[in-house]
LONUPA-733956 format. One line per 3 residues: number of its first residue (from 0); their letters; for each residue x, y, z of N, C-alpha, C, O. Coordinates in steps of 0.1 Angstrom, whole numbers, plus 5000, padded with zeros to 4 digits. Each point is the difference from the previous one (the first is absolute). Last residue first. Example, Ala and Ser with C-alpha at 12.3 -4.5 7.8 and 13.67 -1.06 7.14 Angstrom:
1	SA	5128 4978 5071 5009 5011 5000 4992 5011 5008 5005 5011 5001 | 4998 4932 4998 4991 5012 5000 5009 5012 5000 5010 5000 5007
end
This chain:
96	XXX	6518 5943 4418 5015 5000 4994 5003 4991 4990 5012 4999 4995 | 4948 5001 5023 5000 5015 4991 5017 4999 5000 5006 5005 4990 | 4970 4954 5029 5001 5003 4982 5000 5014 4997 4995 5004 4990
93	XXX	5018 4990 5058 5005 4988 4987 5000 5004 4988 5010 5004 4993 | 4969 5015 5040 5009 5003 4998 5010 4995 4989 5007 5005 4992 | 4951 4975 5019 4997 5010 4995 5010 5008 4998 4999 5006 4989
90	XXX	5007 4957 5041 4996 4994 4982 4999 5014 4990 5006 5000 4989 | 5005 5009 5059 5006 4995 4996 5000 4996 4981 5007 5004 4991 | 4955 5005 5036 5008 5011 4999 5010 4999 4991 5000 5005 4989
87	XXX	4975 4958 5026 4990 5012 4991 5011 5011 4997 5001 5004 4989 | 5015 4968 5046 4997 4992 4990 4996 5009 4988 5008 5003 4991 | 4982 5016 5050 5020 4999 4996 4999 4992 4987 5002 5006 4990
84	XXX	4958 4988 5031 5000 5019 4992 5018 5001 4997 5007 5005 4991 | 4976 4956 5028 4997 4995 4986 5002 5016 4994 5000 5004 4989 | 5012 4997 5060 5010 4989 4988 4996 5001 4987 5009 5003 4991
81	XXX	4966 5020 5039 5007 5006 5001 5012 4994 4988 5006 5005 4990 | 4939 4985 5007 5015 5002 5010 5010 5005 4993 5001 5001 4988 | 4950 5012 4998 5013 4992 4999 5008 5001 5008 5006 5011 5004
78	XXX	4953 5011 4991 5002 4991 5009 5011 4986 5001 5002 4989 5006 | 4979 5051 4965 5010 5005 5005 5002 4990 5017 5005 5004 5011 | 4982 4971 4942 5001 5016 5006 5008 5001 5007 5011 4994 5000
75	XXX	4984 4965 4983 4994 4999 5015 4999 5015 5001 4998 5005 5011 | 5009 4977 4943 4990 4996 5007 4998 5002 5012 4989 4997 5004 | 5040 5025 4967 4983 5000 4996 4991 4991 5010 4988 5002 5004
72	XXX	5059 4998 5009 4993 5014 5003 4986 4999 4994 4990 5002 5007 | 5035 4965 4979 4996 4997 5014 4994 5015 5004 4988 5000 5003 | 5031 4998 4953 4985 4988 4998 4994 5002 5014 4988 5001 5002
69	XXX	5032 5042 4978 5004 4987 5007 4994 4989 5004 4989 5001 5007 | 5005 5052 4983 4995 4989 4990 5008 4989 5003 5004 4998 4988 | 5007 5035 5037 4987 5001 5001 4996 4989 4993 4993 4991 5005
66	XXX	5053 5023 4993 4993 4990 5013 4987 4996 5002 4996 4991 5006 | 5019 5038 4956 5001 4986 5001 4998 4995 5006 4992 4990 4998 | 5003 5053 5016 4986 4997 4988 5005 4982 4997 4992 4991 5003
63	XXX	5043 5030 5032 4982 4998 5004 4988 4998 4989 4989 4996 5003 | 5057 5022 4986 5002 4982 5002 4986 4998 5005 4992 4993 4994 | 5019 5052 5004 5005 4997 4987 4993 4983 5000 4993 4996 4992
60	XXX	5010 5029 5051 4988 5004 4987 5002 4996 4986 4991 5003 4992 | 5043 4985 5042 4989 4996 5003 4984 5001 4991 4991 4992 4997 | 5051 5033 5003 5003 4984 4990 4984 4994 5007 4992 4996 4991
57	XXX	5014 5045 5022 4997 5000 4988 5005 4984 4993 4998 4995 4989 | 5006 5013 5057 4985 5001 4998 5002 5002 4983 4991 4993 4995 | 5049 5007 5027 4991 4984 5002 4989 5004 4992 4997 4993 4990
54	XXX	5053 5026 5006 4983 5003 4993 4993 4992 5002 4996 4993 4991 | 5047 4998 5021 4998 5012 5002 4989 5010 4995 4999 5013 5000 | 5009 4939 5002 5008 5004 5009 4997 5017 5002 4999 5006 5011
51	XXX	4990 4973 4950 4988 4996 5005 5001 5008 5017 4991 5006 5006 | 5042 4996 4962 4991 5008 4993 4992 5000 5009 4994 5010 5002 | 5036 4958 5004 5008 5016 5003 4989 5008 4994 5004 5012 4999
48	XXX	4984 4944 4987 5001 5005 5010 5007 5007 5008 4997 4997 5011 | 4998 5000 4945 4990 5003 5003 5001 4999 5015 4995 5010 5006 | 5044 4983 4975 4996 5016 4998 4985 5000 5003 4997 5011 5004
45	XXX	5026 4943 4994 5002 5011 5016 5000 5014 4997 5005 5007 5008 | 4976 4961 4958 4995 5003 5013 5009 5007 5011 4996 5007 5010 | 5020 4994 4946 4988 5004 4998 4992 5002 5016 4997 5010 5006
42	XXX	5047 4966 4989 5002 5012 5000 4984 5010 5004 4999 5007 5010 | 5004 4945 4988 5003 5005 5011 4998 5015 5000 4992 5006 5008 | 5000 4959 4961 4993 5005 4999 5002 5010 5010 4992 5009 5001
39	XXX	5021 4944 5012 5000 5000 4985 4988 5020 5004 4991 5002 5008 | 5052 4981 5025 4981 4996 4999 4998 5009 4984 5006 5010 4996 | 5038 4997 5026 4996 4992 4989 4987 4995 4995 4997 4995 4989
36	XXX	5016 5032 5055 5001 5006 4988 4994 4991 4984 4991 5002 4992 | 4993 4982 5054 5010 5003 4997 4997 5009 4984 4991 5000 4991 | 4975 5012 5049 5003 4987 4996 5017 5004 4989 5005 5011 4999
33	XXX	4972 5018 5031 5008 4992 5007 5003 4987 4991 5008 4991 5003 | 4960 5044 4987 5017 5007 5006 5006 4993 5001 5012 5003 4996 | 4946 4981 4995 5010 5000 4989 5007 5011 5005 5007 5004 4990
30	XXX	4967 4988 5040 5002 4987 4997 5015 5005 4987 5012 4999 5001 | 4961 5033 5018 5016 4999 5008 5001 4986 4997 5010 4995 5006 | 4958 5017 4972 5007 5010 4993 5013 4998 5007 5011 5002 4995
27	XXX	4948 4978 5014 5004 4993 4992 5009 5008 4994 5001 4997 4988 | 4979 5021 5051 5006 4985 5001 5006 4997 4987 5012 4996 5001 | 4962 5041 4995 5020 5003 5004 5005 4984 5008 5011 4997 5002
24	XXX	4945 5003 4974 5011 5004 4991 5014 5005 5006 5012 5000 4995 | 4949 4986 5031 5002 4990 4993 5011 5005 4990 5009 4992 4998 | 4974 5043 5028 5005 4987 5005 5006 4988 4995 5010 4995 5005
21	XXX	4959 5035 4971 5014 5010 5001 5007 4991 5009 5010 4996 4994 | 4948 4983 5002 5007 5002 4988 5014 5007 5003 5010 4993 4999 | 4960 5010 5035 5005 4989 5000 5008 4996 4984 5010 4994 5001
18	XXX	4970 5047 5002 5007 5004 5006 5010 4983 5007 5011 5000 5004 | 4950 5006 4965 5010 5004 4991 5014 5005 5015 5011 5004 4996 | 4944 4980 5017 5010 4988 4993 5009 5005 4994 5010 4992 4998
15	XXX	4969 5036 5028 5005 4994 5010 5006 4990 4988 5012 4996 5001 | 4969 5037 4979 5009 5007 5004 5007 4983 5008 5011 4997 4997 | 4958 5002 4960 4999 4995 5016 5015 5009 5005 5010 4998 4993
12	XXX	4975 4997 4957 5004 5012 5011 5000 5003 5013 5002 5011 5006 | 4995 4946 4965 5014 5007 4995 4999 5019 5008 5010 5007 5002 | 4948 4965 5002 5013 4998 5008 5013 5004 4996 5009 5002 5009
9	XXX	4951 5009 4971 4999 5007 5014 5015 4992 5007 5008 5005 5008 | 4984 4976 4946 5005 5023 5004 5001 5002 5011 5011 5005 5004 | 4975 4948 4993 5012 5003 4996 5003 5013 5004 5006 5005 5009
6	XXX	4949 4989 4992 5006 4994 5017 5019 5000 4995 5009 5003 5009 | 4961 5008 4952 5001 5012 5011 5008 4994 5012 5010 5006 5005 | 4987 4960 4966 5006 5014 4993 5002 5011 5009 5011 5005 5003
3	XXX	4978 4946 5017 4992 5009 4988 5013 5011 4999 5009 5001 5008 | 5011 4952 5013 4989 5016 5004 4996 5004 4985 5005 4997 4989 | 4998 4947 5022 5007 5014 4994 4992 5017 5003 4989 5004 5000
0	X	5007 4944 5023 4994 5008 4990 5008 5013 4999 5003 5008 5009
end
């Protein structure tokens, strides 16, 4: 079952999930440090992450309202694992680049 509206809000300002969030972004930030230059779209992402690298918490607050609305996040909250919250992250990163 999908969170209500408020159980959404309240969690895009969960300090402890917005701080597994900030986690999930410098994983997926030294992912694309490391991937090769030619990966399609490269430029864009290795400025987000040298952005993310040195601004965790604000890439974090930027990406936590998409992560929020995430089919898996709606459904397990903030009792998502760790994986399906990389997953959630990642996808949400995605479609803002």
């Amino acid at each position: 079952m999908a969170l209500t509206y408020e159980q959404s809000a309240d969690l895009m300002n969960d300090p402890v999930f917005r701080g597994r969030v900030k986690v999930a972004c410098l994983k997926y930030a030294t992912y694309i440090n490391d991937e090769p230059a030619n990966t399609p779209a490269h430029s864009t992402r290795i400025r987000w992450a040298q952005q993310t690298m040195s601004m965790p918490d604000a890439s974090a607050g930027q990406v936590t309202p998409t992560v929020v609305m995430d089919g898996a996040v709606q459904a397990d909250g903030a009792a998502i694992t760790d994986a399906e919250l990389q997953s959630a992250v990642e996808n949400s990163i995605n479609k803002m680049l």
